[in-house]
C-alpha positions in Angstrom: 0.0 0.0 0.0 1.3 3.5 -0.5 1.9 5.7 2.5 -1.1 8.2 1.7 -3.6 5.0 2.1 -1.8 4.0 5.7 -1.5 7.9 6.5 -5.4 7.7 6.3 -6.1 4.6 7.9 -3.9 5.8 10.5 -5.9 9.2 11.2 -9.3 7.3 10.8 -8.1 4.6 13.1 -7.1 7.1 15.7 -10.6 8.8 14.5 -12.4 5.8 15.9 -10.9 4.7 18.6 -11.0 8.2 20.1 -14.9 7.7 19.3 -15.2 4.8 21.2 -13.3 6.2 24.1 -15.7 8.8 24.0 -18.7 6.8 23.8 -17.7 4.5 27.1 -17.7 7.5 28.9 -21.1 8.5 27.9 -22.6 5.1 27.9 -21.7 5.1 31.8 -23.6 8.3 32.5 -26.8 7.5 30.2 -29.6 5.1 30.6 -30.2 3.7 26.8 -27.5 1.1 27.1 -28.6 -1.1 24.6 -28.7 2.0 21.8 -25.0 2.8 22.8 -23.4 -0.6 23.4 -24.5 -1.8 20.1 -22.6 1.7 18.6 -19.7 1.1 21.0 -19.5 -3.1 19.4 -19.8 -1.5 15.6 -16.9 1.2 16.3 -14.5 -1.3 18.1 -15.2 -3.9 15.3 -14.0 -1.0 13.0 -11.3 0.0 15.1 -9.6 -3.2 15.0 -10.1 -4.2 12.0 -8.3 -0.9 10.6 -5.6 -1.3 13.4 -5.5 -5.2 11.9 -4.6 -3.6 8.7 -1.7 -1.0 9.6 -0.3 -3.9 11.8 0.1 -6.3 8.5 0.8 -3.1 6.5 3.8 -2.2 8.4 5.0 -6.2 8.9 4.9 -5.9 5.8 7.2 -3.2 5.3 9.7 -4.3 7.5 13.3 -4.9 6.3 14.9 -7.9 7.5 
């Protein structure tokens, strides 16, 4: 992959994860858990399947 792509991935990644941060903190102050743990699931399945791909991306990359 070229460096733009993983530049992106990387900010979208961090993008994410900061979301979900964000959204644990609010789920433990709100009363519609159901609504916000099914967001919190769908943004951690993103999150690591984007962090799954910069991880191979830069194994990858590596020069033995």
């Amino acid at each position: 992959m070229s460096t733009d792509i993983i530049s992106i991935v990387a900010i979208v990644s961090i993008v994410i994860w900061s979301a979900v941060s964000r959204e644990l903190v609010k789920s433990s102050k709100e009363n519609d858990k159901v609504k916000n743990g099914r967001k919190i699931i769908t943004l951690m399945y993103a999150g690591a399947l984007l962090t799954l791909l910069l991880t191979i991306s830069l194994f990858q990359n590596i020069q033995f």
